[in-house]
C-alpha positions in Angstrom: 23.2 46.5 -32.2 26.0 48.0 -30.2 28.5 45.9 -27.9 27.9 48.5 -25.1 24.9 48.6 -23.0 25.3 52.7 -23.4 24.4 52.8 -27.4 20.7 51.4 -27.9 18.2 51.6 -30.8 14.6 52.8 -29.9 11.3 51.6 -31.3 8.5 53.7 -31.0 7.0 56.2 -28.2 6.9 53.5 -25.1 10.3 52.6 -25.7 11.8 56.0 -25.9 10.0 57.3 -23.1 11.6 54.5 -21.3 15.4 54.7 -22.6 15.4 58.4 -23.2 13.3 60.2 -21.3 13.2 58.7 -18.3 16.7 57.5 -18.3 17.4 61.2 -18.7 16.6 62.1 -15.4 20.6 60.1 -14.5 22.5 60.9 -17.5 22.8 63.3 -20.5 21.1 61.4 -23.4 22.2 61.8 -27.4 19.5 60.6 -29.3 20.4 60.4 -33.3 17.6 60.3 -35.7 19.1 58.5 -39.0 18.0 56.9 -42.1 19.8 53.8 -43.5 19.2 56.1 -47.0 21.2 58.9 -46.1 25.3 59.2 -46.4 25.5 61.7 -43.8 24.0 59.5 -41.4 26.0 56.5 -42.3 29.7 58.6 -41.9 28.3 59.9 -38.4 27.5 56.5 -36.9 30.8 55.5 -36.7 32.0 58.6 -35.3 29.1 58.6 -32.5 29.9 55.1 -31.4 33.8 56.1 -31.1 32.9 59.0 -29.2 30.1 57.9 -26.4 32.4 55.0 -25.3 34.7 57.7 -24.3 32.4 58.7 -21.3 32.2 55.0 -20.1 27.9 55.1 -19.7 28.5 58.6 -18.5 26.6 59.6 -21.9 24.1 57.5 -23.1 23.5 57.4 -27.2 19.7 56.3 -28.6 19.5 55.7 -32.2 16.4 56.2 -33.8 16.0 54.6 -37.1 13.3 56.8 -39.0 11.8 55.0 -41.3 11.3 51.8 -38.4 7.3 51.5 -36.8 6.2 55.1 -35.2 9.9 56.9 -35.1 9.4 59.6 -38.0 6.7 60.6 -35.5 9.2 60.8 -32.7 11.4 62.9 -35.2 8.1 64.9 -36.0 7.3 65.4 -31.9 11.1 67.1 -32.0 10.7 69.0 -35.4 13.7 67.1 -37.3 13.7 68.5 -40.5 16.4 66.5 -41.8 19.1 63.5 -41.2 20.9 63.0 -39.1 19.8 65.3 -36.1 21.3 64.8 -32.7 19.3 65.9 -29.8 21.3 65.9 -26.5 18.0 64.9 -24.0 18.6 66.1 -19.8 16.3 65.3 -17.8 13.1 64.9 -20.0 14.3 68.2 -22.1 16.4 68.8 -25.2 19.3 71.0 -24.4 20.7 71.4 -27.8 21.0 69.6 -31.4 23.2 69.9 -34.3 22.7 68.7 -37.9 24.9 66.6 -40.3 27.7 64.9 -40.6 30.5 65.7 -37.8 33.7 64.7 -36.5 34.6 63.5 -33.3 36.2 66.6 -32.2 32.9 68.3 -32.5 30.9 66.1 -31.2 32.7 65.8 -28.3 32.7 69.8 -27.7 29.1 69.4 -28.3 28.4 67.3 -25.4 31.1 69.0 -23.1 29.8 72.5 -24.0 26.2 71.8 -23.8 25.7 68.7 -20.8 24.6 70.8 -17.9 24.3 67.3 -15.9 28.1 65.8 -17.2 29.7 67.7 -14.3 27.0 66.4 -11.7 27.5 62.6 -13.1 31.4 62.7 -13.5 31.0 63.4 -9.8 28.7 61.0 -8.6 30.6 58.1 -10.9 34.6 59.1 -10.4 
């Protein structure tokens, strides 16, 4: 999918617990649930993959294609209600979402106002 080993897609409950989850434990985590269906979701892609490169693996992004194997369940376990949500995932625990389209200036505020763990990695990575 992505040329950076930062920006993954996730397929079903084993793999997200894996990438997500327990990956979450070392770095913040945004995990966008998207459809291929919905226009929102296709303006925000671009805009999250311009924006997590930015933080050089400091901020991981996991895209979850809805409508692939068991991931409308994941969406379900997180109550998404619509596309595209953006969870921001800290150690095993969402910390904050927004919904819809964005720009990169907000989504960058959006992690840097709600990544209680950026501080802690920006130190321990310089």
């Amino acid at each position: 999918m992505a040329d950076y080993k930062f920006i993954f897609d996730i397929n079903g409950f084993e793999d997200f617990d894996e990438h997500v989850i327990k990956a979450s434990a070392r770095n913040p985590v945004l995990v966008d649930f998207w459809a291929d269906w919905c226009g929102p979701c296709l303006f925000l892609d671009p805009v999250l993959k311009s924006v997590i490169p930015e933080y050089h693996g400091k901020v991981l992004l996991a895209k979850v294609d809805t409508d692939e194997d068991d991931n409308m369940k994941l969406a379900g376990r997180y109550k998404v209600r619509g596309f595209p949500t953006v969870l921001l995932i800290e150690n095993g625990e969402e910390v904050a979402r927004f919904s819809s389209a964005r720009t990169k200036p907000f989504v960058r505020e959006f992690i840097e106002d709600n990544s209680q763990m950026l501080d802690r990695v920006n130190s321990a990575h310089p």
